[in-house]
C-alpha positions as CSV (number, residue, x, y, z in Angstrom):
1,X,-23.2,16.0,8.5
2,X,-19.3,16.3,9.0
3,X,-17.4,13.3,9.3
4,X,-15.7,13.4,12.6
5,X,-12.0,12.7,12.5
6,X,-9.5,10.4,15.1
7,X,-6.4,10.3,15.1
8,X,-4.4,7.5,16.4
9,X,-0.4,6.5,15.9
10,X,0.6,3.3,16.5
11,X,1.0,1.7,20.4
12,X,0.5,5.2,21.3
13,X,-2.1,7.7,22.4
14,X,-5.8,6.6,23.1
15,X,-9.0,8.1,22.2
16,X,-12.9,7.9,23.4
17,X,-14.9,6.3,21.2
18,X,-18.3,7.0,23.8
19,X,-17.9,11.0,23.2
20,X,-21.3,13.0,22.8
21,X,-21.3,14.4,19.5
22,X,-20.8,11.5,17.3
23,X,-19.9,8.3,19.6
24,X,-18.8,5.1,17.6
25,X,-21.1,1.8,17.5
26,X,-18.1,-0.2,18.3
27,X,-20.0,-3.9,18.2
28,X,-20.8,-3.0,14.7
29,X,-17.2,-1.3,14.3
30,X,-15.9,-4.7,15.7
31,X,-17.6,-7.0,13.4
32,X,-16.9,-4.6,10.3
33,X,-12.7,-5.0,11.3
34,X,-13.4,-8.7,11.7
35,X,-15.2,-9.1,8.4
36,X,-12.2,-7.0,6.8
37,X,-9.4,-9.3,8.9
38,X,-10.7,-12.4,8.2
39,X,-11.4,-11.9,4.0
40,X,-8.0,-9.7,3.4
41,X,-5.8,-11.0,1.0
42,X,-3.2,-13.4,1.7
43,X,-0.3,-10.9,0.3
44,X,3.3,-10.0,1.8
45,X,1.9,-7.8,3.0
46,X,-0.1,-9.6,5.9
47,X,2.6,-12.9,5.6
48,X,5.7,-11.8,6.2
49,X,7.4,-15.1,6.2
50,X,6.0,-18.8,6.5
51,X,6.6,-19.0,10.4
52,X,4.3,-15.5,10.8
53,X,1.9,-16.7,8.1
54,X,0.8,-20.0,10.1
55,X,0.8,-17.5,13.1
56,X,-1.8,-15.3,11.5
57,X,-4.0,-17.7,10.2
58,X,-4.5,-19.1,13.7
59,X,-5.4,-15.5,14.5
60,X,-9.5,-15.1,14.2
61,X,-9.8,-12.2,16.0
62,X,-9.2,-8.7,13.9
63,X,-5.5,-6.5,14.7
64,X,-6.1,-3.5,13.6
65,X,-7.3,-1.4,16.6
66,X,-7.4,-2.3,20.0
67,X,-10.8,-2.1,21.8
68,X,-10.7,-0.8,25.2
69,X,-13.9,-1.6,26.5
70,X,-13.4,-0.8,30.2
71,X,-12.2,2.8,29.8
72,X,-14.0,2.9,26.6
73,X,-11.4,4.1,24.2
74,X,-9.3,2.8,20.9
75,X,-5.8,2.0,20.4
76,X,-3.9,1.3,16.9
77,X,-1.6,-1.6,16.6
78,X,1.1,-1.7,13.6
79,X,-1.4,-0.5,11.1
80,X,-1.5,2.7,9.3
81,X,-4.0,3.8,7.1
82,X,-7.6,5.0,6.8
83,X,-10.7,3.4,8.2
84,X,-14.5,5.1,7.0
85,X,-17.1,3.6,9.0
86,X,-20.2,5.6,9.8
87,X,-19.3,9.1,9.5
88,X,-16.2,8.8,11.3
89,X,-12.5,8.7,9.8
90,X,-10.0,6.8,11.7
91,X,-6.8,7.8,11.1
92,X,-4.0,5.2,12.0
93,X,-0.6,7.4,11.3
94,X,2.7,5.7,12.3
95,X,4.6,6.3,15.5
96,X,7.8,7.8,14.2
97,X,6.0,10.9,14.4
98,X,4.5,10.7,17.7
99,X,6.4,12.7,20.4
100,X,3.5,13.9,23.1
101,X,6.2,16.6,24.5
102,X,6.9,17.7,20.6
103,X,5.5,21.5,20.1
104,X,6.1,21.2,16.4
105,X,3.6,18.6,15.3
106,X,3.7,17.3,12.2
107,X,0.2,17.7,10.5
108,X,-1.6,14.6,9.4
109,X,-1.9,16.1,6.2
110,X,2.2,15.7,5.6
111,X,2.0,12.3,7.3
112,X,0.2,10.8,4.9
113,X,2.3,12.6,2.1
114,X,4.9,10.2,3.5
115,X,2.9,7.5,3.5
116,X,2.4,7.8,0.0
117,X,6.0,8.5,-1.3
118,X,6.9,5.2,1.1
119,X,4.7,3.4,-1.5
120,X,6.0,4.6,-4.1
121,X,9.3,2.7,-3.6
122,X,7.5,-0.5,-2.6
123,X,7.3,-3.6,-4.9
124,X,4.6,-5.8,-3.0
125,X,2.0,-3.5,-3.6
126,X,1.6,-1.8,-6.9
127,X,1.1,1.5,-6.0
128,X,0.2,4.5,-8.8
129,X,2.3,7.3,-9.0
130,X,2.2,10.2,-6.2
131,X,3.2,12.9,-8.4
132,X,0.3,15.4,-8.5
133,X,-0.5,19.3,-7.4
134,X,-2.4,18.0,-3.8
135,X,-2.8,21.5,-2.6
136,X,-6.6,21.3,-2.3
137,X,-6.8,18.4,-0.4
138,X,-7.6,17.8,3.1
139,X,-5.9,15.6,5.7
140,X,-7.4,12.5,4.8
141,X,-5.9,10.0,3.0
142,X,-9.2,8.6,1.0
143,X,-9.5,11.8,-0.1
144,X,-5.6,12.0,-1.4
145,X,-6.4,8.5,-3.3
146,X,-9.8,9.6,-4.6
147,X,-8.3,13.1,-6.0
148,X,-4.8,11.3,-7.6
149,X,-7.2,8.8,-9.5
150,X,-9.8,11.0,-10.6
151,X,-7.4,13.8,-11.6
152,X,-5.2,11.0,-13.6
153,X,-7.8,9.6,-15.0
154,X,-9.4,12.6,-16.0
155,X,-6.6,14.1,-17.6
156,X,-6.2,10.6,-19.6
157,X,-9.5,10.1,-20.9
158,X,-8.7,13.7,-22.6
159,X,-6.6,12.6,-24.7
160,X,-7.3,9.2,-25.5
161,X,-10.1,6.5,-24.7
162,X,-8.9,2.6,-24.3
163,X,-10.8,0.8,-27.0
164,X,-10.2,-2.9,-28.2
165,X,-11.4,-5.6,-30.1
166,X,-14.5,-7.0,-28.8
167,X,-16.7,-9.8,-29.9
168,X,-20.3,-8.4,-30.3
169,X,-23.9,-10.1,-31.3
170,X,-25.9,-8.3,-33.3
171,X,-28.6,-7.7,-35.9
172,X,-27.3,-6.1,-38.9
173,X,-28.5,-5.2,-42.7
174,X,-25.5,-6.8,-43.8
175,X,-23.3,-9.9,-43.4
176,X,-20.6,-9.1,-41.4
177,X,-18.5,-12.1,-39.4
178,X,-19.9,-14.9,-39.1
179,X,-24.0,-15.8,-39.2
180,X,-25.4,-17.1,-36.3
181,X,-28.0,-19.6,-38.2
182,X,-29.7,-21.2,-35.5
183,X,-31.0,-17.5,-34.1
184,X,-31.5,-15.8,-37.8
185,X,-34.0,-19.0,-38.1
186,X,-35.4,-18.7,-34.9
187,X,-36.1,-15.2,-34.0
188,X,-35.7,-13.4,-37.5
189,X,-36.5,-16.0,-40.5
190,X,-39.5,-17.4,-39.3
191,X,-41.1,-13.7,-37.3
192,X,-40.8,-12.5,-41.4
193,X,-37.7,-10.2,-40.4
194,X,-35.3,-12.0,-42.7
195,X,-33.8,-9.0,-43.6
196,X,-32.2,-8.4,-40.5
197,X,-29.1,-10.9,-40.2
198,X,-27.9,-12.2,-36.6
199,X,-24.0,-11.7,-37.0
200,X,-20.9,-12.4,-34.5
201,X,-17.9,-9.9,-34.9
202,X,-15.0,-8.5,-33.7
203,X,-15.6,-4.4,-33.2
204,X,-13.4,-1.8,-31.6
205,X,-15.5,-1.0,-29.0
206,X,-15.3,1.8,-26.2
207,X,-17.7,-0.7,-24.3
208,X,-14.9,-2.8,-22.6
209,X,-13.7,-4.5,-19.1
210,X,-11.4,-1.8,-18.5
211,X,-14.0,1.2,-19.3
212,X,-16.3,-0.6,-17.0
213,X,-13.6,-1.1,-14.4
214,X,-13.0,2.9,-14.3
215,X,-17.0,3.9,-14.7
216,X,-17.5,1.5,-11.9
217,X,-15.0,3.2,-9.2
218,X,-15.5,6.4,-10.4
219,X,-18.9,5.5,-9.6
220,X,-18.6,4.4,-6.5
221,X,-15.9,7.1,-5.1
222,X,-18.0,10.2,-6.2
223,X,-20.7,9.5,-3.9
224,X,-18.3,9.8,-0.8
225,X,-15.8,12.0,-1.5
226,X,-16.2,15.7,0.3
227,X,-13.5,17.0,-2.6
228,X,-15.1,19.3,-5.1
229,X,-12.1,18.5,-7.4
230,X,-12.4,15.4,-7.3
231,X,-16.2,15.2,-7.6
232,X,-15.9,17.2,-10.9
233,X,-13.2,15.1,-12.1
234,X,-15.4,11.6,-11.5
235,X,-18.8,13.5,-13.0
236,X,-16.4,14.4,-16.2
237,X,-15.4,10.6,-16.1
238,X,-18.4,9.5,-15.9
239,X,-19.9,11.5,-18.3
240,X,-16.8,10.8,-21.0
241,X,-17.6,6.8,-20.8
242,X,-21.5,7.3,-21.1
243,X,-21.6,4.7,-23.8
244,X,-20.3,2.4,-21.1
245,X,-22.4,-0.3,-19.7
246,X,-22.9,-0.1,-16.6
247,X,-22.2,-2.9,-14.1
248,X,-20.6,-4.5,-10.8
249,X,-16.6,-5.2,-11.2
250,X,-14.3,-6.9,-9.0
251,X,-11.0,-7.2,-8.5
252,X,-10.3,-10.1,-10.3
253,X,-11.7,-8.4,-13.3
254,X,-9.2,-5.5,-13.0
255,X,-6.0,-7.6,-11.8
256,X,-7.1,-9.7,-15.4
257,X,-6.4,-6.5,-17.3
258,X,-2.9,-6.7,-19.7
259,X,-2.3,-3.9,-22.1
260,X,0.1,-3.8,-25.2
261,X,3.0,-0.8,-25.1
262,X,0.9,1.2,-27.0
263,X,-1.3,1.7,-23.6
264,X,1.3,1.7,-21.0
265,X,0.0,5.1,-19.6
266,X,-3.8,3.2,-19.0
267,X,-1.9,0.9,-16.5
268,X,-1.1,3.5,-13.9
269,X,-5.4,3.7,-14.0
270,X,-6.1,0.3,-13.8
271,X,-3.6,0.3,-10.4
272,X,-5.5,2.7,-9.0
273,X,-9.0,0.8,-9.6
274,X,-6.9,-2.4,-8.4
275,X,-6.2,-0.3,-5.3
276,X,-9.8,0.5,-4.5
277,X,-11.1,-2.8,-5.2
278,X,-8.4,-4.6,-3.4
279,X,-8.2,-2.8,0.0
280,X,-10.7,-3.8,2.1
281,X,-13.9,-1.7,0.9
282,X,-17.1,-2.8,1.5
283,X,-20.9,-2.2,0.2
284,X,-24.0,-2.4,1.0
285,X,-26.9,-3.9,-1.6
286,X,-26.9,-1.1,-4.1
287,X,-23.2,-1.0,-4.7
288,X,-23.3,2.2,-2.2
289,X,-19.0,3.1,-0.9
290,X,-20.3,2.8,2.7
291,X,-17.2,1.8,4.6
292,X,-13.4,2.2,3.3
293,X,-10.3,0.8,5.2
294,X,-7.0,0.7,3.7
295,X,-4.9,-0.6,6.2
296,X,-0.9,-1.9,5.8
297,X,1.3,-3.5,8.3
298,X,4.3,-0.5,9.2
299,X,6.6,-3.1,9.5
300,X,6.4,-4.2,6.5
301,X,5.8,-1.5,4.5
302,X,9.1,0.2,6.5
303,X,11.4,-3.1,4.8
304,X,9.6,-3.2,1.5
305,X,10.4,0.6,1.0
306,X,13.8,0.2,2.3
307,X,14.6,-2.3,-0.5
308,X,12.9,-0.1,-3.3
309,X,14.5,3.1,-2.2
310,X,18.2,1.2,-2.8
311,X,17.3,-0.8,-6.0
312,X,16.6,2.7,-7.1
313,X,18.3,5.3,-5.3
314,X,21.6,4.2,-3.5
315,X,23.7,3.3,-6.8
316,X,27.1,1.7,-4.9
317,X,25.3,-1.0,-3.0
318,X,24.4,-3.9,-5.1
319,X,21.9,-6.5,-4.4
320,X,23.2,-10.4,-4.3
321,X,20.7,-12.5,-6.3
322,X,19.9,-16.0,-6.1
323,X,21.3,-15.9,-2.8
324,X,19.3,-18.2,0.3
325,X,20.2,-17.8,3.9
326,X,19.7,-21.7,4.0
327,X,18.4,-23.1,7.6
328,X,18.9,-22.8,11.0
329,X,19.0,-26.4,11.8
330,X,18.2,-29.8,10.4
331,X,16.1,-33.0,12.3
332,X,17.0,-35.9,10.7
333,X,16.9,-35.3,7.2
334,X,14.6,-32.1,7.6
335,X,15.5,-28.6,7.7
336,X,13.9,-26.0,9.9
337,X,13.9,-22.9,11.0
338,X,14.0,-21.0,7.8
339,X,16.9,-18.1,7.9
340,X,15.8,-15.4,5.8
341,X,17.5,-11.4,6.5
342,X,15.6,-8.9,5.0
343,X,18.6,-7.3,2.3
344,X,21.4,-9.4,1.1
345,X,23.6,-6.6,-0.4
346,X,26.8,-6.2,-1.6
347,X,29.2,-3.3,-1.3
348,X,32.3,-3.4,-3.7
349,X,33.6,-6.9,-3.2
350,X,32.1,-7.3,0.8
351,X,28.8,-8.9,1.1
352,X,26.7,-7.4,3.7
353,X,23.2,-8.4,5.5
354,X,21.1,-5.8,6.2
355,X,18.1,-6.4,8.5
356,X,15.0,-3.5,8.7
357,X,13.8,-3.2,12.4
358,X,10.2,-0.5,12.7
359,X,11.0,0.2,16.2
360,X,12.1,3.3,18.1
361,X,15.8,3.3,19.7
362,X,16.0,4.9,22.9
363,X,18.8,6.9,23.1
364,X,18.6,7.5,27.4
365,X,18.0,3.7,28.0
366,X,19.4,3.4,31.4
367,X,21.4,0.0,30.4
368,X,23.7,1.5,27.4
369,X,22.2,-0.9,24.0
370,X,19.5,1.8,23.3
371,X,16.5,-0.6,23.6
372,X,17.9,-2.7,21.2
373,X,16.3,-6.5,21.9
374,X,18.4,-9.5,22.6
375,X,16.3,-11.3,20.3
376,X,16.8,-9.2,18.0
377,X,20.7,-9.5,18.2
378,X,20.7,-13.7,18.7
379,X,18.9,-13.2,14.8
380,X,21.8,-11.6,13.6
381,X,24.2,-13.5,15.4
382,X,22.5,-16.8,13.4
383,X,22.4,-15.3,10.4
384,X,26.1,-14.6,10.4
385,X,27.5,-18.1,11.4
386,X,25.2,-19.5,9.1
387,X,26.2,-17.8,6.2
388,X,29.3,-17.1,6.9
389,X,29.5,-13.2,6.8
390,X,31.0,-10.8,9.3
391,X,29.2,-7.4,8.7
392,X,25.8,-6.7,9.6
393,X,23.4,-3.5,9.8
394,X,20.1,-3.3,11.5
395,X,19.0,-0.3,9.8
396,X,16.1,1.7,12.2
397,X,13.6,4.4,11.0
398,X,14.9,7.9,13.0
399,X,12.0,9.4,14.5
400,X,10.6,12.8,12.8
401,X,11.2,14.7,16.0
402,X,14.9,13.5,16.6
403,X,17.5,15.8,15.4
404,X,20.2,14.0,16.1
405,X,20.9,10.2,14.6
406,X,22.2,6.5,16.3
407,X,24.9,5.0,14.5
408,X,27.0,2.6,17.0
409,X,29.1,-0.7,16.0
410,X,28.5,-3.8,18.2
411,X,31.4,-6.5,18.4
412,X,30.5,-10.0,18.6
413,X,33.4,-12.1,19.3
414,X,33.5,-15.6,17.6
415,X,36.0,-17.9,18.8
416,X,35.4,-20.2,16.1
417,X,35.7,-17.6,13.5
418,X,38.8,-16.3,12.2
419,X,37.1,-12.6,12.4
420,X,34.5,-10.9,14.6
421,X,30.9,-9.8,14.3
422,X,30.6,-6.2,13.3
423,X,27.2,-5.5,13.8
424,X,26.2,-1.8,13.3
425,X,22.5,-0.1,14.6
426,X,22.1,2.9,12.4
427,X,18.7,5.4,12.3
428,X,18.0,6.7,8.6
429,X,15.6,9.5,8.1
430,X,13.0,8.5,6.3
431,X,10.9,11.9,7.3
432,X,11.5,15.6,6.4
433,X,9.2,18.9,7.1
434,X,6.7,19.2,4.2
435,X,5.8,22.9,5.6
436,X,6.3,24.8,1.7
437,X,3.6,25.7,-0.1
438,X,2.3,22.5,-1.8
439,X,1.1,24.1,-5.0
440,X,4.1,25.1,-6.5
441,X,4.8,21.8,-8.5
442,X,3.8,18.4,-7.5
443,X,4.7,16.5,-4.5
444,X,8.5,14.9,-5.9
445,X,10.5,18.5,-5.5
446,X,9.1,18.1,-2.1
447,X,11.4,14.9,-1.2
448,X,14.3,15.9,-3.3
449,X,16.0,16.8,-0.3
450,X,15.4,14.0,1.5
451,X,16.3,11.5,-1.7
452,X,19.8,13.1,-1.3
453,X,19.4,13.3,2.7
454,X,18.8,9.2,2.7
455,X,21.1,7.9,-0.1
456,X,24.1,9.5,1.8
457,X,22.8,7.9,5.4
458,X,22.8,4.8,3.3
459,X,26.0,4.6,2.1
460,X,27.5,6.0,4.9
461,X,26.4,2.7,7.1
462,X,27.4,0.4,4.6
């Protein structure tokens, strides 16, 4: 049976989940978003700061979808992602490419390209390389994952197998280690098989944590994934590490892994294990993939790659280290009210806090601030008295369907302050139209453009 697809961006369109052809158990859906809420790991991801990380502890209920009972329908949240659950694919795509009045959608297909090169700046996830040839894949983002490890892995395993020093028991002809007395007395000497010899070793063995990390996922992914590719790929993994025991893994056993420089090119594997292991996947009693979810606050992920994509990309701003925005306040002898901006840059000689905000400016707001909160400006406001800098950017995603871009200057007068508050609302474009043919090359010539497009947006707002 086809998996049926949704589609849902965040805090925007709504969909039936009581249709006819395949309608959704949504108590069972429920409990499965709960189960994945409540044991997700404690990362950056999901704590943002302390203040928000007490906040979402106290939260039991799950946030991923909203669950319109009355009318019967789903809405995401600030999630995007992929949810499997029952032979239906959720799809939670992010709203910057929403537009209901747009005629030239963007596919989800291109959307979750995005998604993927946005990882690929981040630093609080370790997230594998993109770069592949991904023109026979679907839209659907397990299946892009699925097809980037097996084909990487694949292509690896060619060339070399990871192998290391293991330490083995066994019965040998020979001395070789170190003799285990007590069992060469017990189950060889005194049965009248004393010339077999219980030994401990060291052996290079193919039979390791790591090849039983990879047999394990590859495992596990071939028996859902609809991608011929990628199901060739997994039965050639499989088939290479035969001599492979077979057995459960866990994420702890992968995140364990450390290679020498002579391996580097094995890490990029065990991040993609780490990645399936570590997002929210659930089986059922015979180690059966029966429900996927990888799921990452927008938010978030918007800031972290914000951060990477200067570190990397944007070589005349300069990030201040060792730097703290201090408090807000002290009772007593206590501090509180942690102040902590998002980038604390510095541009030739002029430092500069720079602040991410996911949200979408409105450019015909009837009063003339473009939807920009108060809130939001009192936080920049306190972050420049306290640490005593004048210039400030709140730096916005532009939506895909914009063509034009916000850049305005707000002046805050301080009276107190021998200067004022420059505090400038810019829109960066953080999309561009993936219509070429995807396989000519792999997936980086298709963001060239938009490298150059988004270092010069960058540097032209600080």
């Amino acid at each position: 049976m086809k998996e049926a697809a949704i589609y849902l961006y965040e805090y925007q369109n709504k969909v039936s989940y009581d249709h006819d052809e395949t309608p959704i158990d949504i108590d069972a859906l429920e409990l499965y978003l709960e189960q994945i809420w409540n044991n997700r790991e404690k990362s950056d991801y999901f704590r943002k700061d302390e203040d928000s990380a007490e906040e979402e502890d106290k939260i039991e209920e799950q946030r991923f979808l909203q669950i319109l009972r009355r009318s019967k329908e789903l809405k995401s949240n600030k999630y995007v992602g992929v949810i499997h659950f029952e032979g239906q694919r959720i799809n939670l795509l992010p709203k910057i490419f929403y537009h209901p009045n747009s005629e030239n959608k963007t596919s989800v297909k291109d959307i979750q390209l995005h998604i993927l090169w946005w990882l690929s700046y981040c630093e609080k996830i370790r997230f594998p390389s993109y770069e592949a040839n991904l023109s026979s894949i679907d839209s659907d983002f397990f299946e892009i994952l699925t097809y980037l490890f097996a084909k990487y892995t694949r292509e690896l395993l060619s060339s070399a197998i990871y192998q290391q020093y293991q330490e083995v028991d066994r019965e040998l002809s020979f001395v070789k280690g170190r003799i285990n007395t007590n069992r060469y007395i017990d189950q060889n000497l005194s049965r009248g098989r004393w010339h077999k010899i219980n030994c401990t070793y060291d052996s290079f063995e193919v039979d390791n944590t790591f090849n039983r990390v990879i047999k394990y996922v590859a495992t596990l992914l071939i028996g859902v994934s609809k991608n011929t590719d990628s199901q060739k790929y997994l039965r050639e993994i499989i088939f290479i590490l035969d001599e492979v025991d077979d057995r459960v893994m866990t994420s702890s056993d992968c995140s364990a892994l450390k290679f020498n420089p002579m391996f580097s090119d094995f890490e990029k594997v065990r991040d993609y294990c780490q990645l399936f292991l570590d997002h929210s996947i659930s089986f059922d009693y015979k180690t059966d993939l029966k429900l996927f979810a990888f799921l990452l606050p927008m938010e978030v992920l918007f800031e972290d790659f914000i951060k990477g994509f200067i570190q990397k990309e944007v070589y005349d701003i300069s990030f201040k280290s060792q730097v703290s925005g201090g408090y807000l306040a002290k009772l007593g002898k206590e501090s509180h009210f942690k102040l902590r901006p998002d980038l604390l840059l510095k541009v030739e000689d002029r430092p500069i806090i720079g602040d991410t905000k996911y949200k979408i400016l409105d450019r015909y707001s009837k009063v003339p601030k473009y939807g920009i909160s108060q809130s939001d400006m009192y936080q920049m406001v306190s972050y420049a008295i306290s640490m005593k800098i004048t210039q400030i950017v709140l730096i916005y995603p532009k939506p895909s369907w914009r063509l034009d871009i916000i850049n305005e200057e707000f002046i805050i007068h301080d009276s107190l302050a021998i200067q004022d508050i420059s505090v400038r609302v810019c829109e960066i474009p953080i999309t561009c139209d993936l219509d070429e043919n995807l396989s000519n090359g792999n997936l980086t010539i298709f963001f060239e453009n938009l490298v150059s497009k988004l270092s010069l947006s960058i540097s032209g707002v600080f």
